[in-house]
Every structure is written in structure tokens, then in C-alpha cells.
C-alpha positions in Angstrom: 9.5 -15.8 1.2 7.9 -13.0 -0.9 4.4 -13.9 -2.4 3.0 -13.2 -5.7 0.2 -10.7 -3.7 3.3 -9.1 -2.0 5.1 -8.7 -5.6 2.2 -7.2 -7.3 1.4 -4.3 -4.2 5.1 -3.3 -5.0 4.9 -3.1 -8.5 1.6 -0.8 -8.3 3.5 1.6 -5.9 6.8 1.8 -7.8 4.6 2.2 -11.5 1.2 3.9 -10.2 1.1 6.0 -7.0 -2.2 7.4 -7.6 -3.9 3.9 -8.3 -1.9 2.5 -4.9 -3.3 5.0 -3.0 -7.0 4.8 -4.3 -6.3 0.8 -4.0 -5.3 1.3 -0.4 -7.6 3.5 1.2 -10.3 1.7 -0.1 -8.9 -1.1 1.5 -9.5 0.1 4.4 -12.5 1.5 3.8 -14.3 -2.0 3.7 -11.6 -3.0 6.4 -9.8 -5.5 4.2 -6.9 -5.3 6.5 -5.4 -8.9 4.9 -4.7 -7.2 1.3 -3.4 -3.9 2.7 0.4 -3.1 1.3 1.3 -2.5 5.1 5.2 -1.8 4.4 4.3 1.0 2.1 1.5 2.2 4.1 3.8 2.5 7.0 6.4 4.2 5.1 3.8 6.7 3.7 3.0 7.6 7.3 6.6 8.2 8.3 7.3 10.3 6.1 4.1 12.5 6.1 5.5 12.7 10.3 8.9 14.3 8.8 7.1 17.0 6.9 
């Protein structure tokens, strides 16, 4: 079951990359690990490994 939280990290990466990543680091900046977009993230990191 997808939730509305996991609906609206998708949207911002798919419409605003720039705002996703700002969203995201400072995320985990103030270690809110719960409200991370973790499939993105992870994807992000793979491919940066590829380069």
C-alpha cells in the first residue's frame, strides 16, 4: 500500500530535482531518517557508483 507521504516524495523527484535534493539532505542533516525518500536516495547512489 503506497501512502500519501510516499506519493508526494515521488512527485517532488519526478517535477523538482533540485528541491528533492535540498529536501533530502537536509533530512539527514537533522537525522529525520522516517521522512527520507529512501528508494530514490538509493537509486541516486547507484548510479553516482556507475559513473
Amino acid at each position: 500500500m503506497t501512502t500519501k507521504l510516499e506519493v508526494e516524495r515521488q512527485k517532488l523527484y519526478d517535477t523538482d530535482y533540485l528541491r528533492w535534493m535540498e529536501t533530502t539532505v537536509e533530512k539527514l542533516r537533522v537525522r529525520d531518517y522516517s521522512n527520507i525518500d529512501w528508494e530514490n536516495l538509493i537509486a541516486e547512489i547507484e548510479d553516482i557508483g556507475r559513473r
